[in-house]
PAMAR-354387 format. One line per 10 residues: number of its first residue (from 0); their letters; for each residue y, x, z of N, C-alpha, C. Coordinates in steps of 0.02 Angstrom, whole numbers, always signed. Last residue first. Example, Ala and Ser with C-alpha at 12.3 -4.5 7.8 and 13.67 -1.06 7.14 Angstrom:
1	sa	-112:+642:+354:-53:+684:+357:+2:+645:+394; -284:+660:+390:-225:+615:+390:-165:+660:+390 .
% end
This chain:
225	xxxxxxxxxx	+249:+325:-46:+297:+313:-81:+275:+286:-152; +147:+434:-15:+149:+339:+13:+195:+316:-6; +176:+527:-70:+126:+490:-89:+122:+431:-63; +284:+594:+10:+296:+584:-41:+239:+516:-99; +193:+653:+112:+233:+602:+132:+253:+541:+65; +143:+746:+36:+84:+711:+95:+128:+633:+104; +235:+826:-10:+185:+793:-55:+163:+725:-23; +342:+919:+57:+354:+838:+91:+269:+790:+22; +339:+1053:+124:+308:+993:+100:+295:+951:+93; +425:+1052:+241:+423:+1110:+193:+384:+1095:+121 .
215	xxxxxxxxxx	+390:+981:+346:+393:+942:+288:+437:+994:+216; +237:+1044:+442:+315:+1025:+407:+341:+994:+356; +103:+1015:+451:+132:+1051:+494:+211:+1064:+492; +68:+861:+460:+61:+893:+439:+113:+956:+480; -44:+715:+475:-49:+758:+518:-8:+819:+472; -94:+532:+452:-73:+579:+443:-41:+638:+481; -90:+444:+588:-139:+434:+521:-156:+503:+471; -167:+505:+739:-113:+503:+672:-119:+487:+632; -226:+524:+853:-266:+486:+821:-184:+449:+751; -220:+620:+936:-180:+550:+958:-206:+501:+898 .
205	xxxxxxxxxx	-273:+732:+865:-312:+699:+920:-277:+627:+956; -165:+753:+784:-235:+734:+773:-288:+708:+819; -94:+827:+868:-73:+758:+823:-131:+719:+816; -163:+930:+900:-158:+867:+966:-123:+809:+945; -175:+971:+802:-252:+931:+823:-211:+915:+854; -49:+1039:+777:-90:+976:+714:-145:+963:+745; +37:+1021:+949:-9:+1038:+870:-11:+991:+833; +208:+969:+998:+124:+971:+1001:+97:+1013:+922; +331:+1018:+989:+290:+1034:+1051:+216:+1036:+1028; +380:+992:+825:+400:+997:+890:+332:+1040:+937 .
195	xxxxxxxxxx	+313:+1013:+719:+364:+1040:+720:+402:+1049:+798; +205:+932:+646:+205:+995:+713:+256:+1028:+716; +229:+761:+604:+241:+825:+616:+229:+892:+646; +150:+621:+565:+151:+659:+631:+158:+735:+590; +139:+446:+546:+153:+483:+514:+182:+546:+547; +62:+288:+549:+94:+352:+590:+96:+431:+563; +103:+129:+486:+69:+204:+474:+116:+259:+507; +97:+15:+615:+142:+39:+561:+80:+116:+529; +37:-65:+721:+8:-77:+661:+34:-24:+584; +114:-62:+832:+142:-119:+747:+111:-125:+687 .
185	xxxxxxxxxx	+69:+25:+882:+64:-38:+935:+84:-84:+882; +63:+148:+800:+20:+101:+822:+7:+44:+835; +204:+196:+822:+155:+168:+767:+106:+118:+754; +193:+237:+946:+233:+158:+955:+212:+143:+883; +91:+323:+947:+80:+276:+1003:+114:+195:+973; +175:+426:+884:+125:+408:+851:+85:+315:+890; +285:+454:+964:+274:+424:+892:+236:+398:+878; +203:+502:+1074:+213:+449:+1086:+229:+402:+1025; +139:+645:+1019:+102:+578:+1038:+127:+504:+1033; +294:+677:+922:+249:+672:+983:+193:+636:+952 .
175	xxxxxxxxxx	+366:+688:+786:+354:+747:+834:+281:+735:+880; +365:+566:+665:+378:+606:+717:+350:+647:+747; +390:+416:+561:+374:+483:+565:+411:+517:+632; +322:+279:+516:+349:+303:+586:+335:+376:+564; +332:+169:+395:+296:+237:+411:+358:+266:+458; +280:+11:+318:+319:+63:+368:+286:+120:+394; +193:-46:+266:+235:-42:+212:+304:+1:+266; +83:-80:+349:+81:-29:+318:+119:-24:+256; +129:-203:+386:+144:-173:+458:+152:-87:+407; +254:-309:+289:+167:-277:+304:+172:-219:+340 .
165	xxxxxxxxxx	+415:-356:+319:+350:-292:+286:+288:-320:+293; +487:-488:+249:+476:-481:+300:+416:-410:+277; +664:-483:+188:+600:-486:+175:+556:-446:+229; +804:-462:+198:+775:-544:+166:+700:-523:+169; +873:-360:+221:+814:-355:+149:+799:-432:+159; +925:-368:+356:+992:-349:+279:+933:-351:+212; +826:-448:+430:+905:-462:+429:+941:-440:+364; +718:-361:+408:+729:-427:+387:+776:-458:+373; +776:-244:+476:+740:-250:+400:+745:-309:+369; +796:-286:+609:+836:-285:+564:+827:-261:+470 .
155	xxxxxxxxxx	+651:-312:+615:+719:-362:+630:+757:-359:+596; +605:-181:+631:+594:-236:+587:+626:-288:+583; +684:-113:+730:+699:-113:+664:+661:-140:+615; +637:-195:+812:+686:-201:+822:+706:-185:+750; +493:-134:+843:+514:-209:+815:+579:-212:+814; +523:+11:+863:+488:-13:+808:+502:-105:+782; +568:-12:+976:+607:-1:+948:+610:-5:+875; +460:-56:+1068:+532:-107:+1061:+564:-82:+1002; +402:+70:+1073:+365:+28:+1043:+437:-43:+1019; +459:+129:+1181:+471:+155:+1113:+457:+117:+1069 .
145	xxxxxxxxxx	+547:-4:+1275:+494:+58:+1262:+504:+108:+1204; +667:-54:+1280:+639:-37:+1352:+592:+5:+1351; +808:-48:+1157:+736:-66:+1194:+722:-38:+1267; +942:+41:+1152:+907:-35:+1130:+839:-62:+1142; +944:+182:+1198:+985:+108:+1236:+987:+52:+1202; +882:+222:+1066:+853:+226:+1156:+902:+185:+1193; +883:+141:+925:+905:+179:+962:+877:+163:+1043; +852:+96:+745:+856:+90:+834:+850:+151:+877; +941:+72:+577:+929:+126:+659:+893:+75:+702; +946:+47:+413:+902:+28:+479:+894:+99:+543 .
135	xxxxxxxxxx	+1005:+172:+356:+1014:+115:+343:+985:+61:+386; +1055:+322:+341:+1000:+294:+371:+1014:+217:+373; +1169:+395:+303:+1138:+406:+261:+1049:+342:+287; +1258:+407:+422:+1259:+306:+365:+1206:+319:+322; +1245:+501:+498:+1209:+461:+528:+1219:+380:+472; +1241:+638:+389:+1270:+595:+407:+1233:+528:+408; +1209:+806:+450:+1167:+744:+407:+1229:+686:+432; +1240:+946:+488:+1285:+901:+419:+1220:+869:+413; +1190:+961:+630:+1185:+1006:+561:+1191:+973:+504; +1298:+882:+718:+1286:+933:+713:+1249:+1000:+668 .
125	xxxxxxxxxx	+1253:+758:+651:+1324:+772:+654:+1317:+862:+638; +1157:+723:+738:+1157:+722:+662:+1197:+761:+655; +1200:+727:+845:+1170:+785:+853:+1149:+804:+781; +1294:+611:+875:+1320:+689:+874:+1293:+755:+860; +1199:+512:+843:+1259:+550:+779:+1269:+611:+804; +1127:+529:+961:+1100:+530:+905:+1158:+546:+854; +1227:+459:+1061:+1205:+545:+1065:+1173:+567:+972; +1247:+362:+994:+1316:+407:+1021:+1293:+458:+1018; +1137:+302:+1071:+1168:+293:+985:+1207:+331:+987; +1020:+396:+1138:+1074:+344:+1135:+1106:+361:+1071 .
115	xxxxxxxxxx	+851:+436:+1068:+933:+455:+1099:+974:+385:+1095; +722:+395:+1024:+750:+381:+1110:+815:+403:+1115; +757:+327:+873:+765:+377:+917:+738:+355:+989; +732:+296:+702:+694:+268:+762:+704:+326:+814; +808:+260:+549:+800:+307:+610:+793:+261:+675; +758:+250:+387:+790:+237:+452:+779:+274:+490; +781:+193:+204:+762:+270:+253:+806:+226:+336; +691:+114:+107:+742:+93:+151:+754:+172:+209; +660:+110:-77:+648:+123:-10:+705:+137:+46; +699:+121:-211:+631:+70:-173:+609:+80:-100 .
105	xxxxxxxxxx	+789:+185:-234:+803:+126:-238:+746:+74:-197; +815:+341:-190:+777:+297:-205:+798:+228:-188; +927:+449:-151:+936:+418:-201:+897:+373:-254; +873:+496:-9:+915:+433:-5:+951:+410:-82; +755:+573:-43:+735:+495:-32:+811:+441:-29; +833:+668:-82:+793:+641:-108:+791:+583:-97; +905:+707:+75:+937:+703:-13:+926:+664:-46; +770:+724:+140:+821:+656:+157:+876:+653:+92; +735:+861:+82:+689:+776:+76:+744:+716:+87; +823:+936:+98:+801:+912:+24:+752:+852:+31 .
95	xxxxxxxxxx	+818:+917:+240:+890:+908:+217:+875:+894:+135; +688:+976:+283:+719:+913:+296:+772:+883:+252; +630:+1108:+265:+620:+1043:+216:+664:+987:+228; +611:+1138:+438:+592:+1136:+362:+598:+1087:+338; +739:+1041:+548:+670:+1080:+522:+651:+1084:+458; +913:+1116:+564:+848:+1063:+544:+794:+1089:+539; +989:+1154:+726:+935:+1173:+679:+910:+1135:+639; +1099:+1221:+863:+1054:+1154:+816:+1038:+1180:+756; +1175:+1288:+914:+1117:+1320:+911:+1064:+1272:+865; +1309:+1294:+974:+1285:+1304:+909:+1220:+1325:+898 .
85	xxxxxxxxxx	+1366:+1313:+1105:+1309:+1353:+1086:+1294:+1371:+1019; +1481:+1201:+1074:+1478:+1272:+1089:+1419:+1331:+1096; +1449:+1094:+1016:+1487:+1147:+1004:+1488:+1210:+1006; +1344:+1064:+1114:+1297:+1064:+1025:+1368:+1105:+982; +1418:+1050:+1206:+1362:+1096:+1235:+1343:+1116:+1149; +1505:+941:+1191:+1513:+1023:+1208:+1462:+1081:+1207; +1407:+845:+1175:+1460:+849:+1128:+1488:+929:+1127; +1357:+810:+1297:+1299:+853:+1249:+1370:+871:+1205; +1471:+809:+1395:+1420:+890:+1395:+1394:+896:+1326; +1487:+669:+1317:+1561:+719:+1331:+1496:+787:+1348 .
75	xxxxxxxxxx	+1371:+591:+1370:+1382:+602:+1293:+1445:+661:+1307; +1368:+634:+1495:+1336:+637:+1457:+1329:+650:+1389; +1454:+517:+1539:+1447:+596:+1549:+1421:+637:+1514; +1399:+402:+1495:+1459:+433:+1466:+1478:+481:+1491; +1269:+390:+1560:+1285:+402:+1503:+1345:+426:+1462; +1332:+413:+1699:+1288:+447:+1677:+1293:+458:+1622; +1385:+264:+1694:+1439:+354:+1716:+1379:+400:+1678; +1267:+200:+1669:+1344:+213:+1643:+1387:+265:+1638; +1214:+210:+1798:+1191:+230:+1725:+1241:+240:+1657; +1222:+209:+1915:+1272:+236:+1923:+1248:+245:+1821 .
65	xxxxxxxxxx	+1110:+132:+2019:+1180:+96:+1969:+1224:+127:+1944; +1030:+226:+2049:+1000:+163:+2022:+1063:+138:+1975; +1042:+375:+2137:+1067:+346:+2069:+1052:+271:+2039; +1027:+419:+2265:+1062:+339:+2250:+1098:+356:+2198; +977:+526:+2294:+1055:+527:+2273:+1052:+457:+2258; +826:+516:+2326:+881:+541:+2389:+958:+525:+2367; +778:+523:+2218:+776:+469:+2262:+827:+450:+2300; +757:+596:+2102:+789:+613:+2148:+819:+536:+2188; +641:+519:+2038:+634:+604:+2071:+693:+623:+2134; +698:+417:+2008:+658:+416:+2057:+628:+491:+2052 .
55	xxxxxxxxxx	+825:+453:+1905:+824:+402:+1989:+758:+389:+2042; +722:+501:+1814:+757:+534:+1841:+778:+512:+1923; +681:+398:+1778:+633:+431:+1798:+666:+477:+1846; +791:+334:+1725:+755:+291:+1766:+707:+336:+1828; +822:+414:+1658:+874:+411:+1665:+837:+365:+1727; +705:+393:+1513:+727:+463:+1550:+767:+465:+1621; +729:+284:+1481:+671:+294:+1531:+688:+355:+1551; +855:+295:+1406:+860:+251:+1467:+794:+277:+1528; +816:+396:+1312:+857:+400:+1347:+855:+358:+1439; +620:+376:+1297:+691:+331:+1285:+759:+384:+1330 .
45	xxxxxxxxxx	+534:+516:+1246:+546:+470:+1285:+618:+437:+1273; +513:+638:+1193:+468:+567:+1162:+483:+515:+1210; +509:+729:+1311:+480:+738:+1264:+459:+659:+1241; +548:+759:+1468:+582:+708:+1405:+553:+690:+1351; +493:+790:+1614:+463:+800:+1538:+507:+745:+1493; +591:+864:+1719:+546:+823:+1709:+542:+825:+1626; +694:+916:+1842:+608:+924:+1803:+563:+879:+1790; +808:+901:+1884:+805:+878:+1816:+721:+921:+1795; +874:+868:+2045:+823:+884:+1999:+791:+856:+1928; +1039:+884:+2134:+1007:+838:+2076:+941:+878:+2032 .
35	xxxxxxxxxx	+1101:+971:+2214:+1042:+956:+2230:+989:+907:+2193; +1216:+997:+2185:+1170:+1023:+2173:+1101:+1020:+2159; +1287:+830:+2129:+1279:+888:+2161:+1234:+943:+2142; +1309:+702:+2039:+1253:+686:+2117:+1243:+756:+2138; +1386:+741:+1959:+1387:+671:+1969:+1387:+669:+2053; +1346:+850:+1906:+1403:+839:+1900:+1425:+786:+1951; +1216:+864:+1918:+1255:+899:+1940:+1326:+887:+1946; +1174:+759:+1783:+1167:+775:+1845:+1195:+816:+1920; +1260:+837:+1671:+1295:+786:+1711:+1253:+779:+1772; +1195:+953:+1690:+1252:+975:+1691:+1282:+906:+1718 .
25	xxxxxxxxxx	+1062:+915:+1637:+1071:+935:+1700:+1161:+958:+1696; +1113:+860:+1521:+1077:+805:+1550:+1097:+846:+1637; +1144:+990:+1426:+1194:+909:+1457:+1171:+870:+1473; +1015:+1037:+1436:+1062:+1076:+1454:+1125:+1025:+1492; +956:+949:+1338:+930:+937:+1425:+970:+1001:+1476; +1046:+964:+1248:+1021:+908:+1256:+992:+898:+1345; +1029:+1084:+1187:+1084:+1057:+1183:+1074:+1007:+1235; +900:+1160:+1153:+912:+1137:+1226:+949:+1113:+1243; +908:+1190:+996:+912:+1224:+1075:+918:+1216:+1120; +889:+1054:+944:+967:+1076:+946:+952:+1145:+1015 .
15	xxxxxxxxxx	+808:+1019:+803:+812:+1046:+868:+890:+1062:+903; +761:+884:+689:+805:+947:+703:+795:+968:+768; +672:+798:+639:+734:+804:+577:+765:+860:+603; +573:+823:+744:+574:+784:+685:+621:+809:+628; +639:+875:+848:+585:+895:+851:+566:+856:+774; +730:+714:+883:+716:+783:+905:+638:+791:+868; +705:+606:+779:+758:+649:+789:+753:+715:+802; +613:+501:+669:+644:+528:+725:+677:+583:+721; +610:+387:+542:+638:+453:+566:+642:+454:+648; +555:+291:+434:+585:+271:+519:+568:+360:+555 .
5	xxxxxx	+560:+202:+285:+540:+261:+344:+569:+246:+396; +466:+81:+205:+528:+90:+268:+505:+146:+292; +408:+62:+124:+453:+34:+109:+500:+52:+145; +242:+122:+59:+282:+130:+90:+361:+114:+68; +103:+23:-49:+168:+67:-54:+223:+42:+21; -60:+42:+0:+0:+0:+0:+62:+44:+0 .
% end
């Protein structure tokens, strides 16, 4: 079945930013709730918001529960400085001639499926010249509750600006983690899995991916469900 909708992730997917990111996570922590704010914890593939939740229960002790707001808009102001001033953001192979490509196809919808907040997500586009309109269907980590939410969300809005409802395998979730691959799943979508980030090509493979490749230095693999 011909692929209709990509659905991009971010980190570890389309780019890295050097730590931009959990560099201005502990910086507003600190900022906020002191020294004593602990930022160990695993982000990888997770919602902004769940991040931010998890966080309030590591550090128990600072009565963060209501302060999410401040947070976030702290937040966005570090990562903004931090992706300045380090300069360290990166696309991954291939990326920038594939997204070129695909965005002068007529038969296909390119999107982006993040855990970053919407705010954060441009800035980090931003950061190695992709421009966040080039994506036509977003969801974003301060729009759902899971990852999986986010997948229906941009079917929604598929429906909303195409008038037309997919077939679960007329969408292809591409990304970094397990968890990509997870919210693929839960829609039935084709999961479509990078090694670019953290995990391998077996431990892609072992999440049970449809597809498994090690970059898109080659985009063939991808190119064929098209």
């Amino acid at each position: 079945m011909k692929a209709k909708l990509l659905l991009f992730d971010i980190d570890g997917t389309i780019l890295l930013t050097g730590g931009a990111g959990a560099k201005a996570m502990l910086a507003t922590g600190q900022k906020l709730f002191g020294d004593s704010f602990n930022f160990d914890l695993d982000t990888s593939g997770k919602l902004d918001t769940q991040i931010y939740k998890e966080l309030s229960k590591l550090n128990a002790h600072l009565d963060m529960g209501h302060r999410h707001d401040e947070f976030r808009e702290t937040y966005l102001k570090f990562l903004e400085f931090e992706l300045a001033w380090e300069n360290k953001a990166f696309l991954m192979p291939g990326i920038k001639v594939l997204l070129e490509d695909l965005r002068k196809r007529q038969d296909i919808t390119l999107g982006l499926l993040t855990g970053n907040y919407g705010p954060a997500a441009k800035l980090k586009l931003k950061a190695v010249d992709i421009q966040h309109h080039w994506f036509t269907i977003t969801a974003f980590g301060d729009e759902g509750v899971t990852r999986p939410d986010l997948v229906e969300l941009a079917l929604k809005r598929y429906k909303a600006l195409i008038d037309e409802t997919l077939h679960p395998r007329e969408v292809v979730v591409i990304g970094d983690t397990p968890k990509d691959v997870a919210c693929a799943q839960a829609h039935g979508c084709v999961a479509f899995a990078v090694a670019t980030g953290r995990w391998s090509v077996k431990q892609l493979q072992a999440a049970r991916a449809d597809i498994v490749v090690d970059n898109l230095g080659d985009a063939s693999r991808l190119l064929e469900l098209l």
